[in-house]
N, C-alpha and C positions, 0 to 999 in steps of 0.2 A: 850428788843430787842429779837426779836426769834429768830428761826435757821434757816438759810437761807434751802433753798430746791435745789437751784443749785450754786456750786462754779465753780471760775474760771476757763478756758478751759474747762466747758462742750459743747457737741454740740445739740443744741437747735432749734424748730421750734417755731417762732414767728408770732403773728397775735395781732394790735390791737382791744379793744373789746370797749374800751369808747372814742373814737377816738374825737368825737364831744367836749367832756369837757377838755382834758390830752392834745389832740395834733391838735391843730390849724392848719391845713395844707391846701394850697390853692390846692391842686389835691387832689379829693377824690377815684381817679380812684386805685389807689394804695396801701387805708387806709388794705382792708380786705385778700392782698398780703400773702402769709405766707412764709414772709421770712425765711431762714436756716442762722444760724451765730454761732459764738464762743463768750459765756460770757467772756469778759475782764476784765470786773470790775463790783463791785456791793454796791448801795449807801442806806440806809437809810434815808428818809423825813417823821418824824413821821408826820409834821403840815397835809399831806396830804394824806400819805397811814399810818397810823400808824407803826404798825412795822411790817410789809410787807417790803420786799426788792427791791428796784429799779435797775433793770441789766442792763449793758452798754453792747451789742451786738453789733460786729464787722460781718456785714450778708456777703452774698458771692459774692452781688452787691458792695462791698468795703467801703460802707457805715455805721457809726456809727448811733444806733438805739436806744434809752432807753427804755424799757418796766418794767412791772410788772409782779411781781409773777404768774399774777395769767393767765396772754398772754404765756407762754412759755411753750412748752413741751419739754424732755427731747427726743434727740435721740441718743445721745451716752453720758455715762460720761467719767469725764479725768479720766486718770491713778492717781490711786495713790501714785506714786513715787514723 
């Protein structure tokens, strides 16, 4: 398993990129959105991203979001405390 690149309470900007295959969503109006949210948690599914980490983002529409590593950019980290 590798090292994750963002832990929890980072603040992150999100955009799905394989939208089509990962997230079946009947509005497409929305897929290319680049939500703002705070990583809450973060999961491992080797069978499908290998060991790539899958982040559970809580965005600022109040809405839980899971993305990939590789969907998120970094715009604040947490504190280290």
């Amino acid at each position: 398993m590798a090292a994750s690149k963002f832990k929890k309470g980072d603040l992150v900007k999100a955009c799905y990129a394989f939208y089509d295959y990962f997230y079946p969503l009947d509005e497409e109006d929305d897929l290319f959105y680049p939500w703002s949210g705070i990583v809450i948690d973060l999961y491992f599914d080797e069978d499908y991203f290998g060991d790539d980490a899958i982040y559970d983002v809580l965005c600022t529409d109040g809405a839980q979001r899971l993305f990939a590593e590789w969907e998120l950019w970094l715009l604040q980290a947490a504190d280290k405390s």
